[in-house]
N, C-alpha and C positions, 0 to 999 in steps of 0.2 A: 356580360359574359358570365352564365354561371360558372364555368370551370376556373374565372380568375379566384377565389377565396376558396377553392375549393382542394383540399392537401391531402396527397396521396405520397405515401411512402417509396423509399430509393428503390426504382425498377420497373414503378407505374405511374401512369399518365394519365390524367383527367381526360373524359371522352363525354360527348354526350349525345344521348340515343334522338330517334326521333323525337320523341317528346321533348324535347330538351331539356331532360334530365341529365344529370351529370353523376359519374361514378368512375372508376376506378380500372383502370385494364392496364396488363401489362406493356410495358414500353417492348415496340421491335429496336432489336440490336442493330439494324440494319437501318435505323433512320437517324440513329443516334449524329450530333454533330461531329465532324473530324476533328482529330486530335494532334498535336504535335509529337514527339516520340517522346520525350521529358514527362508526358501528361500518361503516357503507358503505364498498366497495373500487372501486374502477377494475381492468378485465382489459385486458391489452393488445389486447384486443380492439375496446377503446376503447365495454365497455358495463359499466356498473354494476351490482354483485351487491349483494346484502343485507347478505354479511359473507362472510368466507375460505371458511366453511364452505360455500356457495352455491358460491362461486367455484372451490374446488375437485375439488367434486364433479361440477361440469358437466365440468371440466378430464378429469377420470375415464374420466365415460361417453363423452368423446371421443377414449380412449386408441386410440391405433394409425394415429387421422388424422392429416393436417397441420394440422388445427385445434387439434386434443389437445395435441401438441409444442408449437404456438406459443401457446398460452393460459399468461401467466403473471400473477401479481400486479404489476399496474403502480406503482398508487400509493393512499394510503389517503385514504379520501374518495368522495363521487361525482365520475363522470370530469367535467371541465370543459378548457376551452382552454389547452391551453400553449404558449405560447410560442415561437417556434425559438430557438435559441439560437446569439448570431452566434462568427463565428471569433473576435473580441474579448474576447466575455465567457468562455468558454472555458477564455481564456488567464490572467482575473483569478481564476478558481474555485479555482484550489487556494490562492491567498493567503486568502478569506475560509475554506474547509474547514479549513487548518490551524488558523487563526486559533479557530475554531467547537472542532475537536478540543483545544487547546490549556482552554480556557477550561470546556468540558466534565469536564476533570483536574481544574481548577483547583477545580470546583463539588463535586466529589466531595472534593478533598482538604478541602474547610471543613465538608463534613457531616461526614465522619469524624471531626473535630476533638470532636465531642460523642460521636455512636456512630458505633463502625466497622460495615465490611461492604462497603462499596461498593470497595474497593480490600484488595490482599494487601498485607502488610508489605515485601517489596521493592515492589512499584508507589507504598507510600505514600513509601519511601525517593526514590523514583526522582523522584514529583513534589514532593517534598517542597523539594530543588534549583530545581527550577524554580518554584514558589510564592515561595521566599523570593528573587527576583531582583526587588529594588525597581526595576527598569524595565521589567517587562513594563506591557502594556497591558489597561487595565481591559475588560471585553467591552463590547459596543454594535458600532454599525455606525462604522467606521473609513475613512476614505478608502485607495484601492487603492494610494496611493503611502505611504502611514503604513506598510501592512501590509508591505510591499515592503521597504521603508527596517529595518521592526521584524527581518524575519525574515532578513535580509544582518547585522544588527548583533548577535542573538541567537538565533545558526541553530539552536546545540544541544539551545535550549528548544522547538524544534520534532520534534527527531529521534522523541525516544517517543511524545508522544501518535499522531504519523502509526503509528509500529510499534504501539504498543498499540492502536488501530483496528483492523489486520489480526484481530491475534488474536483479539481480541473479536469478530471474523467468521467468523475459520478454525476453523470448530467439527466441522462434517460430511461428513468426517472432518478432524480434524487435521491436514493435509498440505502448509501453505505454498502451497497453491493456493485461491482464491475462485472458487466457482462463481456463476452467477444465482442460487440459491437461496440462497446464504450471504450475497451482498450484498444481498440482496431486501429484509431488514431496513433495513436503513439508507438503502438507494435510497428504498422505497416510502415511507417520513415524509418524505423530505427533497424528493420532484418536487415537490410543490403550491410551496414554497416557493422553490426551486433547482430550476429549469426546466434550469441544463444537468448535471445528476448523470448523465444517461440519457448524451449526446454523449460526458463528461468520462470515464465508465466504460469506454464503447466506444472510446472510443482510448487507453484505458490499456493493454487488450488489445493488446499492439505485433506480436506472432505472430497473434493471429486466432485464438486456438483455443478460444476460448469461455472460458478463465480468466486470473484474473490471479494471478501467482505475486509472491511478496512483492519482487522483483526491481523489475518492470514498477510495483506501487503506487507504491513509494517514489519510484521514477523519477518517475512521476506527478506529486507533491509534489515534488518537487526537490531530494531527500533523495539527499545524494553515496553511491556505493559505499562 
């Protein structure tokens, strides 16, 4: 089967002509498998698909318009009301994100503790430091002056997990730069929940150019040169 090794991008489908040549056509949204409603996405279109596969194959057969461009994955779920998000809260979000990535390491380094896999031998080094700091803070929701107070008095327990986020984003390709579709992961779980990920991403971009380079994240977080 030529089409088995043969990879086409989210939205298109290997086909192959008479010849039986194989290439690339967009997926119908209409043959897509059925979904459960748990498996529903939000498009920033602000209309609810069945599932990615839906979503972006309409994205597809819209290539070349300005629909097509601006059709992205907004957030996983059906779309519902979110929130604005004020210049205040904003300004609290990277206290609770670190606070969230910190604690995220912390759940990883304890499953390892029976089997590994979730972390390398240097990242288990790395959070290992930080684990064993009998004054961090247990996870739950924490007042915005605790977290404040926490991350002034044990800045360095913040440093990695902000850095290890990146990476774990910068995947395609590797290059120190987060495009929308590298952060789309972590955006799209996180809006239902954290209404300002959407504002808090867009003004990390400090240039405007559609990426955020590891420079601008950290900045973000408040993570010194």
């Amino acid at each position: 089967d030529p089409c088995r090794n043969f990879h086409c991008k989210r939205g298109k489908v290997c086909h192959m002509d008479k010849q039986g040549k194989p290439s690339c056509i967009c997926q119908d949204p209409a043959a897509c498998p059925s979904t459960k409603d748990y498996e529903h996405v939000c498009g920033t279109d602000n209309k609810t698909y069945d599932g990615t596969c839906q979503l972006f194959g309409t994205k597809c057969q819209l290539e070349g318009t300005k629909m097509g461009r601006q059709l992205h994955l907004d957030y996983m779920g059906s779309c519902k009301y979110i929130p604005h998000c004020t210049d205040y809260e904003v300004d609290q979000f990277p206290l609770r994100m670190r606070d969230w990535l910190k604690n995220i390491l912390m759940q990883y380094y304890e499953r390892d503790l029976d089997t590994s896999g979730f972390l390398t031998e240097k990242q288990r080094s790395k959070v290992k430091k930080i684990y064993q700091n009998d004054k961090r803070l247990v996870a739950g929701n924490h007042a915005v002056e605790l977290l404040l107070h926490d991350f002034e008095k044990n800045y360095h327990m913040y440093v990695y997990p902000v850095h290890w986020q990146f990476h774990q984003l910068d995947q395609h390709p590797v290059d120190r730069l987060l495009t929308h579709s590298e952060l789309a992961p972590l955006r799209a779980s996180l809006v239902p929940m954290e209404h300002c990920i959407t504002r808090f991403f867009q003004e990390c971009d400090g240039d405007q150019d559609k990426l955020i380079a590891l420079k601008e994240w950290c900045h973000c977080f408040g993570i010194k040169e």
